[in-house]
C-alpha positions as CSV (number, residue, x, y, z in Angstrom):
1,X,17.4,15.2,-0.6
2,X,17.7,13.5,-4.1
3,X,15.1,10.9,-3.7
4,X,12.1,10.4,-1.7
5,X,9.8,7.7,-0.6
6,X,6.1,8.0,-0.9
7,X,3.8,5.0,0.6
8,X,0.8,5.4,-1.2
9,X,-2.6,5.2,0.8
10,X,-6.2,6.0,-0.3
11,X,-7.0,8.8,1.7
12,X,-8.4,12.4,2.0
13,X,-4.3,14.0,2.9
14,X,-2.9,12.2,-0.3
15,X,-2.9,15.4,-2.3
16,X,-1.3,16.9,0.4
17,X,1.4,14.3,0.3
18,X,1.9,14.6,-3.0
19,X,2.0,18.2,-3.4
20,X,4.6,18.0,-0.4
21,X,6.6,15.8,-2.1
22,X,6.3,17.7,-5.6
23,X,8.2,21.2,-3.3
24,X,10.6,19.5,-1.9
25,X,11.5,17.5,-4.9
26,X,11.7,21.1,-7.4
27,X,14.5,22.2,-4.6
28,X,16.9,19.1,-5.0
29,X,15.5,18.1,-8.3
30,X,15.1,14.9,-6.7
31,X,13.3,11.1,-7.7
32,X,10.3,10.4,-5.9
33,X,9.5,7.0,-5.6
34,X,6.0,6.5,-5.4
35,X,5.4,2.6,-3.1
36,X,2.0,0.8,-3.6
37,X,2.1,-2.0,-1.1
38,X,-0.3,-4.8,-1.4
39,X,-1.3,-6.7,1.4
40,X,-1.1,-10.5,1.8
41,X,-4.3,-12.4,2.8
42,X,-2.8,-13.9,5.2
43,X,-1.7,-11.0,6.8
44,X,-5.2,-9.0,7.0
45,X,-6.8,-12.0,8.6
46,X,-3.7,-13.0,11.4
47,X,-6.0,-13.0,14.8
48,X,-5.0,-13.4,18.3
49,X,-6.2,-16.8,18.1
50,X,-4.0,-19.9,17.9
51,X,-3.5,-21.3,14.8
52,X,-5.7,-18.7,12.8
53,X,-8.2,-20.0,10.1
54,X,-7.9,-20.4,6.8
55,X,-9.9,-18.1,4.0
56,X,-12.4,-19.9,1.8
57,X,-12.0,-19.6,-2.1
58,X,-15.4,-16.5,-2.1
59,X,-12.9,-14.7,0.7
60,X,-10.2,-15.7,-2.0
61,X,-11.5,-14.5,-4.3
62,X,-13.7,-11.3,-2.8
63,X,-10.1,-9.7,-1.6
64,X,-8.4,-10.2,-5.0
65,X,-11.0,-7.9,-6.8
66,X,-10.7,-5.6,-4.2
67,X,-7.1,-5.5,-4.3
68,X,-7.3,-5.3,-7.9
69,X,-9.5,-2.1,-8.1
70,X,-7.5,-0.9,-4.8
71,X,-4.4,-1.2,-7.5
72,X,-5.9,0.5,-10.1
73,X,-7.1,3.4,-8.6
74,X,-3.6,3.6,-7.4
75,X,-1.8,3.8,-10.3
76,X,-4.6,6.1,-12.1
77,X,-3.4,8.4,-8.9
78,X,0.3,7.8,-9.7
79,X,-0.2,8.8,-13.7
80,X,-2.3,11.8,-12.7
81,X,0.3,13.4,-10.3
82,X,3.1,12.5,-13.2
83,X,1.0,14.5,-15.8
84,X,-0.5,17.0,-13.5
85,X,3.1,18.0,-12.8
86,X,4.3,17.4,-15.7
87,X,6.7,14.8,-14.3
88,X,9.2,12.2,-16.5
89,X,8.6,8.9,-15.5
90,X,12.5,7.7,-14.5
91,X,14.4,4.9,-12.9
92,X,17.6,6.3,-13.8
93,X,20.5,6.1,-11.0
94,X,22.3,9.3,-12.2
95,X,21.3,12.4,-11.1
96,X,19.2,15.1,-12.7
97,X,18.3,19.2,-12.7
98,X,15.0,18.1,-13.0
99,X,12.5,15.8,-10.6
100,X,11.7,12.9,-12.0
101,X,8.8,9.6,-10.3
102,X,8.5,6.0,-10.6
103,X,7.1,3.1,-9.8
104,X,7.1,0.4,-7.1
105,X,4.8,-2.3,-6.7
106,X,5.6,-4.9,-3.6
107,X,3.0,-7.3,-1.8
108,X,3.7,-7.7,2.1
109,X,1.9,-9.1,5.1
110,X,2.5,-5.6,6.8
111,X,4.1,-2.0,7.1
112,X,7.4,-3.4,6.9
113,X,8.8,-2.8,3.5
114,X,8.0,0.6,4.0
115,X,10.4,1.1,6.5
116,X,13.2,-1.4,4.8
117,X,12.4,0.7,1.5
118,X,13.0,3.9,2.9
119,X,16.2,3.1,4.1
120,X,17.5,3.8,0.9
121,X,16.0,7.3,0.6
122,X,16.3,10.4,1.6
123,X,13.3,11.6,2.6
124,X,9.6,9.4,3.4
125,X,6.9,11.6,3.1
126,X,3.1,10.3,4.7
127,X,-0.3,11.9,5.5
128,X,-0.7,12.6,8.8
129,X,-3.0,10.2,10.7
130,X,-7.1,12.0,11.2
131,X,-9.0,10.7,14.1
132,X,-11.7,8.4,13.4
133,X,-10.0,7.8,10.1
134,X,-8.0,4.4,8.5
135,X,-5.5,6.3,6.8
136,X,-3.4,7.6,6.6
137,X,-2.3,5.2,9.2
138,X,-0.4,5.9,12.2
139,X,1.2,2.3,11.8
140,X,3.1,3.7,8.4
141,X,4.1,6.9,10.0
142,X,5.8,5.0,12.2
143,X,7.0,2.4,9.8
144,X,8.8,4.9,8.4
145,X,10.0,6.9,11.4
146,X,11.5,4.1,13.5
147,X,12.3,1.6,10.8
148,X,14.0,3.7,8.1
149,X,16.7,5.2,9.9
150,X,16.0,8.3,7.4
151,X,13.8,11.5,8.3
152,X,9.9,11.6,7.8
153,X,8.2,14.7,6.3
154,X,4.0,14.7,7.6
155,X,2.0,16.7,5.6
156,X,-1.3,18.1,6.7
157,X,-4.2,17.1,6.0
158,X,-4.9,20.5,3.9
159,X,-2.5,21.1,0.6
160,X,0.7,23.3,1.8
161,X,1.0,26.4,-0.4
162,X,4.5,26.8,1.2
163,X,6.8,24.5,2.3
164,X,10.4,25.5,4.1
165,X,10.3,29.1,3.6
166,X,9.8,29.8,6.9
167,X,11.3,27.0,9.3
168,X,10.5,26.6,12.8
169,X,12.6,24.1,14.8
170,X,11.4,22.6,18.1
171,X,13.9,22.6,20.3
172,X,14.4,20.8,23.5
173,X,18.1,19.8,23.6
174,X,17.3,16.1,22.7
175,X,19.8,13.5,21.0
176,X,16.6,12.7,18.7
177,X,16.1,16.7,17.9
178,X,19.7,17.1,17.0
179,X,19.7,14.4,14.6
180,X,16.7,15.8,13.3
181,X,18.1,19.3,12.8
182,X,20.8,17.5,10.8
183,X,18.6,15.7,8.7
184,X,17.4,18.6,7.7
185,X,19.9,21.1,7.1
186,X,19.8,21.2,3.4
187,X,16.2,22.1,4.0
188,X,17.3,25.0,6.7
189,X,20.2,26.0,4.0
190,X,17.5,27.1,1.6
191,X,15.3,28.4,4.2
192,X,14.5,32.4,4.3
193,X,13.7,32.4,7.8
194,X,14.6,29.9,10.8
195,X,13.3,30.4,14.2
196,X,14.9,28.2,17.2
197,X,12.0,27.5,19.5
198,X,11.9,26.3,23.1
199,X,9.0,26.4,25.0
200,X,10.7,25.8,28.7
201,X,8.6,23.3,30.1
202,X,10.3,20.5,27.2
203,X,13.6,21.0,27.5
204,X,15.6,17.9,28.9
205,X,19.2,17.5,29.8
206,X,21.2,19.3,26.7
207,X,22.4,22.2,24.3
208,X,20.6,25.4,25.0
209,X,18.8,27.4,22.2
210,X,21.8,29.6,22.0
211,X,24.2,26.2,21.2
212,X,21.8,25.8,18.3
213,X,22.1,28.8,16.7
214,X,25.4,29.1,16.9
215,X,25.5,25.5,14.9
216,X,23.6,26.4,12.5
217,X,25.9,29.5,12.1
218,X,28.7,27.7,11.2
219,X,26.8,26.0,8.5
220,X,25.6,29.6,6.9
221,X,22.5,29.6,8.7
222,X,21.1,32.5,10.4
223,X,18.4,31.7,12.9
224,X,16.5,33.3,15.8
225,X,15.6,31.9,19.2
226,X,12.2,32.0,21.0
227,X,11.8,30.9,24.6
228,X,8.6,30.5,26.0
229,X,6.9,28.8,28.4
230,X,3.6,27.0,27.7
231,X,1.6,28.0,30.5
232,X,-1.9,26.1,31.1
233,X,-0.8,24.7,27.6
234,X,0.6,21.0,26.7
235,X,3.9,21.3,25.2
236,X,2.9,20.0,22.1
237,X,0.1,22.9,21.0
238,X,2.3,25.6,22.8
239,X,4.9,24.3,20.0
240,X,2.0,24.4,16.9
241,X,0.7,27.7,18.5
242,X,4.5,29.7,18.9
243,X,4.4,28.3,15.7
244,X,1.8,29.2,13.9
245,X,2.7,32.8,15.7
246,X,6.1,32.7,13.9
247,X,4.5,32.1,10.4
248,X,5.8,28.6,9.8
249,X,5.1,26.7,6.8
250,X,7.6,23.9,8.5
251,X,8.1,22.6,12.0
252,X,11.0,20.2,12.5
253,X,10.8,18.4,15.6
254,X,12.5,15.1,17.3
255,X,10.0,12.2,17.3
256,X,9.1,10.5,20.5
257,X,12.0,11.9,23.2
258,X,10.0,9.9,25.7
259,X,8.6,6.6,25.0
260,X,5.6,5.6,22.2
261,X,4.0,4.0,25.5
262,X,4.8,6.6,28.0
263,X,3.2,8.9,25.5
264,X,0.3,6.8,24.8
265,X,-0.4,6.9,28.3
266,X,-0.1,9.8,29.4
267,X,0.7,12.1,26.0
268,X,3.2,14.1,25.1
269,X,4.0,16.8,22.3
270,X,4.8,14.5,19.7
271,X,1.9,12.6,20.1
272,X,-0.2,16.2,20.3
273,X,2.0,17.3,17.4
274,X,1.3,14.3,15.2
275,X,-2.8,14.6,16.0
276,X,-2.9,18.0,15.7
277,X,-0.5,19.8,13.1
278,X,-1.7,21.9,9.9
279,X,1.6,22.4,9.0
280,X,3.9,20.0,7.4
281,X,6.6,18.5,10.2
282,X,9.8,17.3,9.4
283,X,10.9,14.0,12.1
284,X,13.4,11.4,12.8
285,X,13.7,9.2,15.8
C-alpha cells in the first residue's frame, strides 16, 4: 500500500482520517495524496428543473469567497498534518523508507474525480458519514468504493489509537468479501491477530470460514474462526459487537453483497456497518 488517496472534507472525523492514513502510511512507507476538490457553480445549483437558472454576478461572486476561504482552511489543514507529523512534502515517483504527502487541487461539478483519482492508488481513506451531518458525505464514500476499483479504509469518527493489530474479517462467503480479503492482505501479513468471523445468518452461497483460513495460511497468515449467530440482532451490529468482543482495531468487510437500493430499503449490515462502526473498516465492492 504505497500510496493513498485522501479526499479532503471539513468535518469533525478529519483527524481521524488523517491519523488513519498517517498508520497505515508508517507500515508501507507510503505517499499520501491529500485531494481538495472544488466544486463548480454550476454543479451546486443543477435542479430537477428543465433548463436550470443561471447565477447572478452577487451568487458569483458570494460562492467564490466562500470557496476561497473553504480552500484556505484546507490547505492550512494539509501544512498542519505535514508538520504535525513531521512529513516531507514529495511528488516523487520512486519509492521511499519513509512516508511522504502532497498536494492536489482539482475543481469538478461532483464526486467524480475522486473515484477516477483513486484508481491510481492503493488505498482511499474517508470519514465515515454521522447522521444529521454534511460530511463526511456518504456520496464520497461511495465515490470511492464503486468508482475506484481500489479498496476504501473508513475511519471512525473518534481518532484510532490502533489500526491493524488486531484484524477482524467479516466473512460471508461473498465474491465482493474475497476480493476484499485480498485487497487487504498486506495489511493481514502484518497483523498480530486475525480472527475469521461469520455470524450465520449472512453467509450466502460460498467458501466456508474454514476455506478462509486455510487461504490465508498459504500466504503465512494464521487466523482464527468465530461462528455465531446474531440472534434478535441485525447482522450488521452482531458483526461490530463479535467484533468489538474480539478486540478489533480493524474490520474488513465486503461492501454492499446485496444492492445500495435493496439495502436502502430494507437495510443490511453494510449499511448498519457504515452508520454505526467505531472502528476503522477496510471495503471494496
Amino acid at each position: 500500500m504505497r500510496s493513498i488517496l485522501i479526499p479532503l472534507e471539513d468535518s469533525e472525523a478529519l483527524p481521524s482520517v488523517l491519523e488513519a492514513a498517517y498508520m497505515v502510511a508508517q507500515r508501507f512507507s507510503s505517499y499520501i495524496e491529500i485531494l481538495h476538490v472544488r466544486p463548480m457553480l454550476t454543479g451546486i445549483m443543477a435542479t430537477g428543473m428543465e433548463g436550470g437558472f443561471a447565477a447572478t454576478p452577487h451568487m458569483e461572486e458570494a460562492f467564490e469567497q466562500e470557496e476561497s476561504e473553504r480552500s484556505r482552511r484546507a490547505w492550512d489543514t494539509f501544512e498542519a498534518f505535514r508538520g504535525t507529523k513531521h512529513l516531507p512534502r514529495s511528488e516523487a515517483l520512486a519509492p521511499t523508507d519513509h512516508p511522504t504527502v502532497g498536494w492536489l487541487e482539482e475543481v469538478s461539478p461532483g464526486t467524480g474525480v475522486i473515484g477516477s483519482r483513486g484508481r491510481m492508488f492503493d488505498l482511499t481513506i474517508v470519514g465515515r458519514p454521522i447522521r444529521g451531518r454534511p460530511a463526511p458525505s456518504l456520496s464520497t464514500l461511495e465515490a470511492a468504493l464503486f468508482e475506484s476499483g481500489h479498496p476504501v479504509l473508513i475511519a471512525p469518527p473518534t481518532k484510532p489509537t490502533n489500526l491493524g493489530k488486531n484484524i477482524v474479517i467479516a466473512w460471508n462467503g461473498s465474491n465482493e468479501t474475497a476480493r476484499t480479503v485480498t485487497f487487504a492482505l498486506p495489511l493481514l501479513k502484518q497483523a498480530e491477530q486475525v480472527h475469521v468471523l461469520v455470524i450465520e445468518e449472512g453467509m450466502v452461497p460460498g467458501p466456508k470460514s474454514r476455506d478462509l483460513v486455510e487461504y490465508l495460511q498459504r500466504h503465512g497468515i494464521e487466523a482464527s474462526a468465530t461462528e455465531t449467530k446474531s440472534g434478535d440482532r441485525a447482522v450488521g451490529a452482531a458483526i461490530l459487537a463479535e467484533a468489538e468482543t474480539l478486540g478489533a482495531d480493524l474490520l474488513i468487510k465486503g461492501a454492499y453483497t446485496h444492492s445500495r437500493l435493496r439495502q436502502l430499503i430494507f437495510g443490511g449490515a453494510t449499511s448498519y456497518i457504515l452508520a454505526n462502526a467505531e472502528i476503522p473498516v477496510f471495503m471494496a465492492h
